[in-house]
MARKE-557097 format. One record per residue (C-alpha): y, x, z; residue number from 1; residue in three letters. Coordinates in pm, 1 decimal. Example, Ala and Ser with C-alpha at 12.3 -4.5 7.8 and 13.67 -1.06 7.14 Angstrom:
MARKE-557097
{r {-450.0; 1230.0; 780.0}; 1; ALA}
{r {-106.0; 1367.0; 714.0}; 2; SER}
end
This chain:
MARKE-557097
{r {0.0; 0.0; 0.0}; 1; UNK}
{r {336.4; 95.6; -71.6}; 2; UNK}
{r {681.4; -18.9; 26.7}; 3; UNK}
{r {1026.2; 42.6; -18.5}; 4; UNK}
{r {1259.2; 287.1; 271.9}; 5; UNK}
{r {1639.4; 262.0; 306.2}; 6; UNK}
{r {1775.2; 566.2; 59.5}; 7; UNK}
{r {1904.5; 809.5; 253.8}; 8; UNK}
{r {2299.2; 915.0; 208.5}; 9; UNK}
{r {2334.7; 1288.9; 167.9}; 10; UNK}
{r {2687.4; 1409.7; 164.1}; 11; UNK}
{r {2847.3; 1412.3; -206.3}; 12; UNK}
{r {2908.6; 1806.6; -137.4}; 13; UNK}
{r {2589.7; 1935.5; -9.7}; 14; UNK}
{r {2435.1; 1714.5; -312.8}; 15; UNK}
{r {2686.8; 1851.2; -589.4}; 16; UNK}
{r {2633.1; 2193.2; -439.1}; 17; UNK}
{r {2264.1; 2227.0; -420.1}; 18; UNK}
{r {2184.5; 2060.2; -746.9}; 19; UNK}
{r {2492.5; 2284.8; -959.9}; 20; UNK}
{r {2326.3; 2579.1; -802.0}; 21; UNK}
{r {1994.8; 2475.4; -877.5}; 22; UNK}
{r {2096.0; 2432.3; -1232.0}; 23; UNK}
{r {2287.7; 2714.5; -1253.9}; 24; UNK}
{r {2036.1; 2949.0; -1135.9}; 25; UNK}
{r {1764.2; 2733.7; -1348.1}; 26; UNK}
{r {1970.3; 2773.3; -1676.7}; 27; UNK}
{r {2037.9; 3155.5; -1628.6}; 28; UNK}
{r {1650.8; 3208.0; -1627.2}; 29; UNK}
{r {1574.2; 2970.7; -1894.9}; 30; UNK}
{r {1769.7; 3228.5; -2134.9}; 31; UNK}
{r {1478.3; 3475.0; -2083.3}; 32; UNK}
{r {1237.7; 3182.5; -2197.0}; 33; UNK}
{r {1453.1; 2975.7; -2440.9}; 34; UNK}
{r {1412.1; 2671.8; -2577.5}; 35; UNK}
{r {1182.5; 2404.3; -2453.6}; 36; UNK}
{r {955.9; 2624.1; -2187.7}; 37; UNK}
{r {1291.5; 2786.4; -2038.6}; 38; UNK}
{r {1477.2; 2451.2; -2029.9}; 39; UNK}
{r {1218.3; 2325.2; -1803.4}; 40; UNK}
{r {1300.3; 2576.4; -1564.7}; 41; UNK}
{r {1598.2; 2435.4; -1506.8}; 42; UNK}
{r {1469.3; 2083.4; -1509.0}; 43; UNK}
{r {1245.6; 2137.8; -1251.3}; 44; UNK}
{r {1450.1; 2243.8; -1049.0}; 45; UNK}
{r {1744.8; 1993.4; -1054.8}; 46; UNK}
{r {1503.0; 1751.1; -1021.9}; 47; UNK}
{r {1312.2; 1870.6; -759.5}; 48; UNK}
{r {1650.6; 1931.8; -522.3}; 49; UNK}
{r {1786.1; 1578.4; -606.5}; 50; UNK}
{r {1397.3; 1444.2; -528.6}; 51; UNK}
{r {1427.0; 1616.6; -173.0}; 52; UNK}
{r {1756.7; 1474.6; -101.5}; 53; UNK}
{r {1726.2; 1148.6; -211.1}; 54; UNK}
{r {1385.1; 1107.3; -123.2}; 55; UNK}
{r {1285.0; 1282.6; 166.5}; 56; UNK}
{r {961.2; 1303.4; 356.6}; 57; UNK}
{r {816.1; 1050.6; 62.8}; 58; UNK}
{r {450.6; 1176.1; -68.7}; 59; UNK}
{r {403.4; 899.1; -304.6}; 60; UNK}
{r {326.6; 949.3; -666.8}; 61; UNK}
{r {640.8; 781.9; -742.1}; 62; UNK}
{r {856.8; 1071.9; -631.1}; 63; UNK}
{r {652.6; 1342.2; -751.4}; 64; UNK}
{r {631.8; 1139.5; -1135.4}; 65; UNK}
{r {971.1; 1166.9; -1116.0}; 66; UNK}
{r {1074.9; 1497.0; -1049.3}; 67; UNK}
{r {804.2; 1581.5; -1333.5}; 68; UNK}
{r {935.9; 1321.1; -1585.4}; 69; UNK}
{r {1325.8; 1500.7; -1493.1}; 70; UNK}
{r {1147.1; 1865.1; -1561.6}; 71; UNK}
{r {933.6; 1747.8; -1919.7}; 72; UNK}
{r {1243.5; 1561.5; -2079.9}; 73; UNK}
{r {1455.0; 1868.2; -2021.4}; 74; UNK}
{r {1283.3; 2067.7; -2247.7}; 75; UNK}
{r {1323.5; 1810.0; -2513.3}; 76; UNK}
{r {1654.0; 1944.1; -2605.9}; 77; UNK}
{r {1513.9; 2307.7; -2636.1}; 78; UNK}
{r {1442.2; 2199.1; -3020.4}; 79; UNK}
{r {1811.1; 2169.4; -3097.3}; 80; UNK}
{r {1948.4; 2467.8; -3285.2}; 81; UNK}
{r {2280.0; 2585.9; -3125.3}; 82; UNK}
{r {2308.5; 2960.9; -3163.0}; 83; UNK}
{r {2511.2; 2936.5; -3500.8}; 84; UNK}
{r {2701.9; 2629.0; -3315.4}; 85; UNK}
{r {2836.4; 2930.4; -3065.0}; 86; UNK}
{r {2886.0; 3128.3; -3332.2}; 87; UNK}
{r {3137.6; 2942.8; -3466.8}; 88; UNK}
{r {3362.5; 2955.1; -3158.6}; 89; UNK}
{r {3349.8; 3332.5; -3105.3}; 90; UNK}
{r {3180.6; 3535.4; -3384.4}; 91; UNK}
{r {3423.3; 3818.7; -3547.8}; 92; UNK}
{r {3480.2; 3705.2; -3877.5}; 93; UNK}
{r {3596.6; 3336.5; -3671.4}; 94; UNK}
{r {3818.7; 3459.7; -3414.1}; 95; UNK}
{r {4168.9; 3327.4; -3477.3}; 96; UNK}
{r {4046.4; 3021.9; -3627.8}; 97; UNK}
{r {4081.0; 2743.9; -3475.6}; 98; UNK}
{r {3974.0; 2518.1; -3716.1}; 99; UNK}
{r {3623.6; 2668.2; -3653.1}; 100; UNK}
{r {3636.0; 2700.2; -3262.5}; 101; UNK}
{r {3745.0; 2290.8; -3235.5}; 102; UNK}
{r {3474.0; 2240.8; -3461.7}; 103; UNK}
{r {3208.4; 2426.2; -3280.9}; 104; UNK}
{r {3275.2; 2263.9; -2942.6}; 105; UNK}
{r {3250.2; 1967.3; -3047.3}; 106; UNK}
{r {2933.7; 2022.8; -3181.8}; 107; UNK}
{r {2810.6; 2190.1; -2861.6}; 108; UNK}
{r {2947.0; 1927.3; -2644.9}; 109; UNK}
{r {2690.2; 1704.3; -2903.7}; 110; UNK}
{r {2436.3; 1909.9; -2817.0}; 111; UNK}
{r {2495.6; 1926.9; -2495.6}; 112; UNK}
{r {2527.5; 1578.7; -2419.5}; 113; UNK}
{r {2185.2; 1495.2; -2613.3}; 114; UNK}
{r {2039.6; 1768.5; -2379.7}; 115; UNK}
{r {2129.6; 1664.0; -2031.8}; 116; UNK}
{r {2076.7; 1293.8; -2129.9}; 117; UNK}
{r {1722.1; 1297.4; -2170.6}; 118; UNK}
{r {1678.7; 1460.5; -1799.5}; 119; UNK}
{r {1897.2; 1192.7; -1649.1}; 120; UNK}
{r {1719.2; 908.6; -1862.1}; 121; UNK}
{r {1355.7; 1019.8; -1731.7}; 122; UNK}
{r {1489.1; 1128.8; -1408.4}; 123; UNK}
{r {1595.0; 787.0; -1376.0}; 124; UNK}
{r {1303.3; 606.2; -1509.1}; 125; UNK}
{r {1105.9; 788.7; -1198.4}; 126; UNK}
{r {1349.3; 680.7; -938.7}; 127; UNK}
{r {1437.0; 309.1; -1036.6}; 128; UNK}
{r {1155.1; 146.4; -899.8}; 129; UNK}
{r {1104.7; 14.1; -1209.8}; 130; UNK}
{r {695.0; -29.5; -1339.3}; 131; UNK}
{r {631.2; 112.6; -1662.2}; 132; UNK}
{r {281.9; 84.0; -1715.7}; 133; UNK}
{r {112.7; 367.6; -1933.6}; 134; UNK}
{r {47.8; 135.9; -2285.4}; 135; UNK}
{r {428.0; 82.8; -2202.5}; 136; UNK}
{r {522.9; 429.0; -2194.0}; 137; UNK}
{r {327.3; 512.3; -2477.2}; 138; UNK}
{r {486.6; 226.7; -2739.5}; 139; UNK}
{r {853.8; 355.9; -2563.2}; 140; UNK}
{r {749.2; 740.7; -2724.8}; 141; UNK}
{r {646.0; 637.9; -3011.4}; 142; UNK}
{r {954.0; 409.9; -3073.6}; 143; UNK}
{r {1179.3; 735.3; -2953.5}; 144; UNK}
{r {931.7; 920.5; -3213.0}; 145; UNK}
{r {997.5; 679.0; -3484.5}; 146; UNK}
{r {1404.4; 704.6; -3376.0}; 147; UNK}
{r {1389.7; 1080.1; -3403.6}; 148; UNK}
{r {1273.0; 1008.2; -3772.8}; 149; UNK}
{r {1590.8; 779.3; -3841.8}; 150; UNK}
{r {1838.5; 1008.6; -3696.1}; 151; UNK}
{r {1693.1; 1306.8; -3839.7}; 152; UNK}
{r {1757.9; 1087.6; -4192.9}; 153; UNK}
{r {2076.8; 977.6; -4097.0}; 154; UNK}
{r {2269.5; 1261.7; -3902.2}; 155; UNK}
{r {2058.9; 1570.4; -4047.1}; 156; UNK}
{r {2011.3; 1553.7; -4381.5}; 157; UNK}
{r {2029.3; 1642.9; -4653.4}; 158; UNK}
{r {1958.1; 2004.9; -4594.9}; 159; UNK}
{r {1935.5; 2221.4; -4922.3}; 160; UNK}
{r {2142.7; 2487.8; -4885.8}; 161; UNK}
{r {1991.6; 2669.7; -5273.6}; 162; UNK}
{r {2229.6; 2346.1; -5397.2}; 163; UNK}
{r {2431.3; 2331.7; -5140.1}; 164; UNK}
{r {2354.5; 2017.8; -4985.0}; 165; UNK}
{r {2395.0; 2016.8; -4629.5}; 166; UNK}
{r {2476.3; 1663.0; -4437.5}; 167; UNK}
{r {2832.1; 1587.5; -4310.6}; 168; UNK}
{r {2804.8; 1630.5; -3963.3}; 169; UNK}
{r {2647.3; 2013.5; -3971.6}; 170; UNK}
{r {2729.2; 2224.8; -3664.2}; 171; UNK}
{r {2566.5; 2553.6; -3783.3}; 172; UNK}
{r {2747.6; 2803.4; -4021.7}; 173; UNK}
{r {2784.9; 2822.8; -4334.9}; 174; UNK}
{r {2947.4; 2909.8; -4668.5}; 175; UNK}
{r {3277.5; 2680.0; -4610.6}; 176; UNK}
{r {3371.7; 2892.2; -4289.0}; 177; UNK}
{r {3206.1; 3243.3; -4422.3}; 178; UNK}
{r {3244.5; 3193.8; -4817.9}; 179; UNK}
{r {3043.9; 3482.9; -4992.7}; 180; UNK}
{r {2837.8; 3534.8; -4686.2}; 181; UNK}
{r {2479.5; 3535.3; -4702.6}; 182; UNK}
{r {2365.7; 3273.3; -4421.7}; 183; UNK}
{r {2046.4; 3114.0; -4286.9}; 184; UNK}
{r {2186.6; 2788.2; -4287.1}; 185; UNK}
{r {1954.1; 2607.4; -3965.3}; 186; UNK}
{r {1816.3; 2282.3; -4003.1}; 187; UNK}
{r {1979.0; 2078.5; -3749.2}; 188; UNK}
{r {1761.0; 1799.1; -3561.6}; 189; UNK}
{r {2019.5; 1673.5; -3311.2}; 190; UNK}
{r {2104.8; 1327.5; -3476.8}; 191; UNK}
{r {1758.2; 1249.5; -3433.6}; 192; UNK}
{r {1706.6; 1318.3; -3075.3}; 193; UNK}
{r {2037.0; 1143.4; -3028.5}; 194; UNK}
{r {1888.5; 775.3; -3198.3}; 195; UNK}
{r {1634.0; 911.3; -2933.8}; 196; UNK}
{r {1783.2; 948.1; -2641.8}; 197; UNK}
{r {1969.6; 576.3; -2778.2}; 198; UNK}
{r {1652.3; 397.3; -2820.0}; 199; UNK}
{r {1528.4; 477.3; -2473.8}; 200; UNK}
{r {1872.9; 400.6; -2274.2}; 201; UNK}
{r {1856.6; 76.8; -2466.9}; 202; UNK}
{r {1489.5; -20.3; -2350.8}; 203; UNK}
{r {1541.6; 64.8; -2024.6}; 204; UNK}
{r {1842.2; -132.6; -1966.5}; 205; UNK}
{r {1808.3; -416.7; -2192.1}; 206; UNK}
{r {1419.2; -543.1; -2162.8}; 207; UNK}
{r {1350.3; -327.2; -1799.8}; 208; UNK}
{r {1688.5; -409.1; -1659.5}; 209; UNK}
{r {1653.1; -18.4; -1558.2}; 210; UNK}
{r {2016.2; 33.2; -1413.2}; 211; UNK}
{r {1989.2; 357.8; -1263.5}; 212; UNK}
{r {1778.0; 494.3; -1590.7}; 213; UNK}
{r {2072.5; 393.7; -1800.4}; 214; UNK}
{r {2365.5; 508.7; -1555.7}; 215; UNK}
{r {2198.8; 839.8; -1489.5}; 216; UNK}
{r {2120.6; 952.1; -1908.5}; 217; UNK}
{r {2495.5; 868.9; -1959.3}; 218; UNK}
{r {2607.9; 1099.6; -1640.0}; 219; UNK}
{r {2356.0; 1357.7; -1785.6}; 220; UNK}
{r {2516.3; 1292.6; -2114.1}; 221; UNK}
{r {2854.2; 1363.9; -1940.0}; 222; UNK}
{r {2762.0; 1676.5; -1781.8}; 223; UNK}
{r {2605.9; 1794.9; -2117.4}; 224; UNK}
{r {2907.2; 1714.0; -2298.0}; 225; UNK}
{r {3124.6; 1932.4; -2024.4}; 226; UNK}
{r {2882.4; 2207.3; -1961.8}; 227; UNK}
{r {2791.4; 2373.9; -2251.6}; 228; UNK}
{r {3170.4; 2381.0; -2374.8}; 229; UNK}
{r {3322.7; 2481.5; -2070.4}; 230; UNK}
{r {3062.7; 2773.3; -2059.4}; 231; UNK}
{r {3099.5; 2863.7; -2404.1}; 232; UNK}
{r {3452.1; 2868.1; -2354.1}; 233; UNK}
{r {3449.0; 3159.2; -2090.5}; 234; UNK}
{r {3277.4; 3340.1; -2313.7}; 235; UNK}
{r {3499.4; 3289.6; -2627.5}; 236; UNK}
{r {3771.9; 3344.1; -2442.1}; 237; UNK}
{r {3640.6; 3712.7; -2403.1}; 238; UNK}
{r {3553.4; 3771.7; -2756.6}; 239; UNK}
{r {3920.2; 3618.6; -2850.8}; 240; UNK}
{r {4082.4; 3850.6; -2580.3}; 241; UNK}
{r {3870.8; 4188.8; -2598.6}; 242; UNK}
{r {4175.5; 4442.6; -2476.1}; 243; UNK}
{r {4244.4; 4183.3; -2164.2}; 244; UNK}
{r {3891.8; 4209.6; -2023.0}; 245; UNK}
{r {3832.1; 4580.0; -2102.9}; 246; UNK}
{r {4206.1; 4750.4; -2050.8}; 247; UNK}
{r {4369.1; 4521.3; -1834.0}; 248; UNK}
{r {4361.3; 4539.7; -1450.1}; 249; UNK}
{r {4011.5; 4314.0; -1457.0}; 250; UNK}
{r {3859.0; 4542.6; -1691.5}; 251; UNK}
{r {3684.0; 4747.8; -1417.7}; 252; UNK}
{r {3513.5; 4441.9; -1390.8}; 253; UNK}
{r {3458.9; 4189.6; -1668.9}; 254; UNK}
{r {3349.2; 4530.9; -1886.4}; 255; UNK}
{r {2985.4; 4460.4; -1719.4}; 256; UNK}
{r {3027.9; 4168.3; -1745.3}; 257; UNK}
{r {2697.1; 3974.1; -1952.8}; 258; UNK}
{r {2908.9; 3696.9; -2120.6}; 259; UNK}
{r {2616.0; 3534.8; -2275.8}; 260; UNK}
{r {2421.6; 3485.7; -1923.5}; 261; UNK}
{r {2803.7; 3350.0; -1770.2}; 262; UNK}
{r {2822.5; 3070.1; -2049.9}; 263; UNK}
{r {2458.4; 2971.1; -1965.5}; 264; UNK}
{r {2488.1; 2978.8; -1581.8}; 265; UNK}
{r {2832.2; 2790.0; -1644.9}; 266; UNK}
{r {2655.3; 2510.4; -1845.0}; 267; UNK}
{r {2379.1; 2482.4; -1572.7}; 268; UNK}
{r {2616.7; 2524.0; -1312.6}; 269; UNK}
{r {2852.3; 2181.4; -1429.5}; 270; UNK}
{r {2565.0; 1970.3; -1559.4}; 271; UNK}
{r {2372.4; 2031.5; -1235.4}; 272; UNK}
{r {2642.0; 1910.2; -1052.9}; 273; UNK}
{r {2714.2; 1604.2; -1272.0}; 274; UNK}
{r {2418.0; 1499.4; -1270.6}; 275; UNK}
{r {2422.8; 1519.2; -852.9}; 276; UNK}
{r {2725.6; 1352.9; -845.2}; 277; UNK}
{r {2623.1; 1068.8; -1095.7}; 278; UNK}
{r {2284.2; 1037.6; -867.7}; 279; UNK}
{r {2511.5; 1054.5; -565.1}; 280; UNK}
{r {2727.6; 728.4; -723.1}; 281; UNK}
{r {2399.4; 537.8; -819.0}; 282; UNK}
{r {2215.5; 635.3; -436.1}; 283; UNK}
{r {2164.4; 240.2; -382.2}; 284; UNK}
{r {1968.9; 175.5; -672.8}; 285; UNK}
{r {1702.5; 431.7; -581.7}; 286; UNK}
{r {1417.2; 237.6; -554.8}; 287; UNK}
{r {1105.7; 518.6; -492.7}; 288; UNK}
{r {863.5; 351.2; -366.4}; 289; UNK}
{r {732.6; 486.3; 7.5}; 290; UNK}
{r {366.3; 617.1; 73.7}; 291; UNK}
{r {228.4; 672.1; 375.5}; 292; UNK}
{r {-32.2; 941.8; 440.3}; 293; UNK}
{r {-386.1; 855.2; 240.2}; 294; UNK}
{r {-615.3; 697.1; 553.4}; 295; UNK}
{r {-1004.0; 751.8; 551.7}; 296; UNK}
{r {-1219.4; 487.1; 457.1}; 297; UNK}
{r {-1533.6; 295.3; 544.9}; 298; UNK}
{r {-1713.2; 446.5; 273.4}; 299; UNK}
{r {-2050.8; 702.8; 231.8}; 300; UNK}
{r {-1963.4; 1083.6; 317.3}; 301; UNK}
{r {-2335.6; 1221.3; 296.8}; 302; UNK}
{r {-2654.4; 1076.7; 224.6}; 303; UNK}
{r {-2574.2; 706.7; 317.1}; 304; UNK}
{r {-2367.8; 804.0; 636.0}; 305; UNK}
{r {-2061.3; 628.1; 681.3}; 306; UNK}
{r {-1704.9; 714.8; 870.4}; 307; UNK}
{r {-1633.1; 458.3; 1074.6}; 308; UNK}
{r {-1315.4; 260.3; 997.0}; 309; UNK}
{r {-1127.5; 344.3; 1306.3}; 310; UNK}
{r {-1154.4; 741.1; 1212.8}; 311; UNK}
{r {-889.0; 651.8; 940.6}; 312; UNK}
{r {-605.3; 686.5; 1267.7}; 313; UNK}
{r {-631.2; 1024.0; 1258.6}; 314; UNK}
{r {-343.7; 1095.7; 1071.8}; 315; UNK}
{r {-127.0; 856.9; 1350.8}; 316; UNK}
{r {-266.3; 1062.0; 1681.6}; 317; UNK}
{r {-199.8; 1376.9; 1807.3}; 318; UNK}
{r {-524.0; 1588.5; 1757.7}; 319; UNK}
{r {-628.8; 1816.3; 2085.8}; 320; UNK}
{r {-793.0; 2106.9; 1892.5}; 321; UNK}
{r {-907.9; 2215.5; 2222.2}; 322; UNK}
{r {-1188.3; 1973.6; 2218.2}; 323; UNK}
{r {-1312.5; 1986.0; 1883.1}; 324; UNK}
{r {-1651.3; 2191.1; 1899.8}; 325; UNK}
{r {-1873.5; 2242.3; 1570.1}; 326; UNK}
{r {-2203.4; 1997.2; 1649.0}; 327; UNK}
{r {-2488.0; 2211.1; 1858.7}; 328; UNK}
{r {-2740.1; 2384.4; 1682.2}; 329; UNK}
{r {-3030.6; 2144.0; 1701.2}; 330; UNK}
{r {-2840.7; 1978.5; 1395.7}; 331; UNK}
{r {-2808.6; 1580.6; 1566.0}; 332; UNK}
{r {-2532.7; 1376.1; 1472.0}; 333; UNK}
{r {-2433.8; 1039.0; 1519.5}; 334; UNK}
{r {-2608.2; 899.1; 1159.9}; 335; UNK}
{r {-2882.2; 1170.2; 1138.2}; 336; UNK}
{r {-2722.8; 1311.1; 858.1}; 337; UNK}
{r {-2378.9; 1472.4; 902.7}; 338; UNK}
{r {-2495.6; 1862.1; 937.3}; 339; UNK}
{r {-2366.8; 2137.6; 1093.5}; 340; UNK}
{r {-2015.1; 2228.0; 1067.6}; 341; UNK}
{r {-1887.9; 1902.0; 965.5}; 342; UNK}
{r {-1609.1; 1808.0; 1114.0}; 343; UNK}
{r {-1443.5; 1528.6; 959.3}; 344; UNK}
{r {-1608.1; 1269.2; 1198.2}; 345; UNK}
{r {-1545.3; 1467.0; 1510.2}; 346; UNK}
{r {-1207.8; 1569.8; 1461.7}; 347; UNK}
{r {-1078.4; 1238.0; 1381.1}; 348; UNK}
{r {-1274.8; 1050.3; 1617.8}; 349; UNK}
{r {-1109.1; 1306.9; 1918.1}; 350; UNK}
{r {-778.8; 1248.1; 1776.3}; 351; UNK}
{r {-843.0; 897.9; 1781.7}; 352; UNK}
{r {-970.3; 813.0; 2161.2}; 353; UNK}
{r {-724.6; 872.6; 2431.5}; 354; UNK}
{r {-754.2; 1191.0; 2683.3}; 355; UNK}
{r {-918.7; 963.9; 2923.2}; 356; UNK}
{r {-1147.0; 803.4; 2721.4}; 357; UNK}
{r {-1246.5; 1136.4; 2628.9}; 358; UNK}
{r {-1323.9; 1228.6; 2979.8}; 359; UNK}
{r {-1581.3; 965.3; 3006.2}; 360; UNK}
{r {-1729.6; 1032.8; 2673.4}; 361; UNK}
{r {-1779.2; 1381.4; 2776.1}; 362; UNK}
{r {-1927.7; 1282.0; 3139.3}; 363; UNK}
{r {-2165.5; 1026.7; 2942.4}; 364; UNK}
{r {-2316.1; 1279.3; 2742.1}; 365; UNK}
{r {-2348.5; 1568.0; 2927.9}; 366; UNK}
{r {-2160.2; 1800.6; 2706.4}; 367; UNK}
{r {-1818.6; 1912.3; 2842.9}; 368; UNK}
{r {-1505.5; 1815.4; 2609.3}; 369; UNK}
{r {-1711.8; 1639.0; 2376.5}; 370; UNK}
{r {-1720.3; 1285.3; 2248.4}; 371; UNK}
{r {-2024.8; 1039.8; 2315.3}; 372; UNK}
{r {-2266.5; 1066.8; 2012.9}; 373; UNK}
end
């Protein structure tokens, strides 16, 4: 049986804190991974420190599901191409124009937004108490599946850059920014895990009623849509400004400086803490189910023995490990079965009878500190 506990209120701070520098420190080690595997890092983690704090002390499968679905769906961004999308806001033969910077943050801020929406989406599935039975979740994937196709064919193509066709909304470089440059132009997949990340937002809230799924993919949209930008603009600010951070008075410091790893702890950094803060808003529609400890059962344990009901208390009494002793040699037990060195029964039965009812189990059977067999 489950049921539902009062969600706990965690200070906004410690929340926004914990989760920006669990994202911050998750994002600066997903660069040694990349893409999918490394983004998961960095799910993981946000989810798990939002779990804790929002749900704390619950064991159920509910809470665990969802700290798992947060870590899975933030890998689904690690597919998007963005490298050229950087490039256009600080590579050399780009610096002074403008044209190309505007155009490159708003393509990361795209990105970015498609990125961190999927974690908040499937971090909120987990957490809205909603029930989305597995044939359920399977038709929802394969309708996001079937959405990635549409988007792909709407937002990403054409892409045939030998006759230079490349779709309208391309955030990658190419010859209209670099003209006789030889480029690998990427193929871009972003629209499509945008009608994506649409398709599920729109099933949650429209035939689930998922409120919390919804609110939280459009604050992880938000934090995206801030994060990567605002990281990437650190960094371009250093490759627009080279004598400032190398001659200046901060030089003796910013010339170690790893500008790459600063944008990606940056991005980490503000998304974690959007998405804490957009948790933080939405606390009262946390609906994770409660699960108290698993109880024994009535059922077999070896050759036809059974434990008897009342052993399942053990996990609600104080256990005396004083007077739990391994069954004597001559290999009796209470069912004839139950050999030596088993001591499921015994433990749980001691824990269960009360000091003084062990006293006269012990006097009845002539052993010291043992229960009556």
């Amino acid at each position: 049986m489950t049921d539902e506990r009062p969600t706990p209120n965690p200070p906004l701070w410690l929340v926004m804190m914990t989760a920006a520098m669990a994202g911050g420190m998750g994002w600066g080690i997903r660069g040694q991974y990349g893409h999918e595997t490394g983004a998961m890092i960095a799910g993981a983690l946000v989810s798990l420190v939002l779990v804790f704090l929002f749900c704390p002390g619950n064991s159920s499968i509910h809470v665990i599901r969802a700290a798992a679905l947060g870590t899975i769906a933030m890998g689904f961004g690690g597919s998007i191409t963005y490298g050229q999308t950087i490039g256009l806001t600080h590579d050399g033969a780009l610096i002074g124009n403008w044209e190309a910077l505007r155009w490159g943050m708003l393509g990361l801020a795209i990105k970015g937004g498609v990125w961190i929406g999927f974690a908040g989406l499937f971090l909120g599935l987990g957490l809205g108490g909603k029930r989305y039975k597995p044939f359920e979740m399977f038709l929802l994937v394969l309708g996001m599946l079937t959405a990635v196709l549409v988007g792909w064919w709407l937002f990403n193509s054409p892409h045939n850059p030998a006759n230079k066709q490349l779709p309208f909304l391309y955030f990658s470089d190419h010859w209209d920014w670099e003209p006789g440059v030889e480029l690998k132009h990427r193929p871009e997949i972003w629209g499509g895990l945008l009608c994506a990340l649409a398709t599920g937002i729109l099933y949650a809230a429209l035939a689930k009623g998922d409120r919390l799924a919804r609110n939280l993919a459009l604050w992880g949209m938000l934090g995206g849509a801030l994060g990567f930008p605002l990281g990437q603009a650190l960094q371009a600010t250093n490759a627009w400004n080279p004598e400032f951070f190398r001659e200046s008075f901060v030089g003796e410091l910013t010339q170690y400086f790893n500008w790459w790893n600063i944008m990606e702890t940056t991005f980490g950094t503000v998304m974690g803490a959007v998405l804490g803060l957009g948790l933080w808003l939405n606390r009262r529609l946390v609906r994770a189910r409660y699960q108290p400890p698993a109880r024994l059962v009535d059922r077999p344990v070896a050759n036809g023995a059974r434990v008897p009901p009342r052993v399942g208390r053990v996990q609600q009494a104080r256990m005396d490990r004083r007077c739990v002793r391994p069954w004597p040699d001559d290999r009796a037990d209470p069912t004839g079965d139950v050999r030596t060195g088993s001591l499921v029964a015994v433990s749980a039965t001691v824990a269960d009878h009360p000091p003084t009812d062990r006293r006269e189990d012990a006097s009845r059977s002539g052993r010291p500190d043992q229960p009556e067999r």
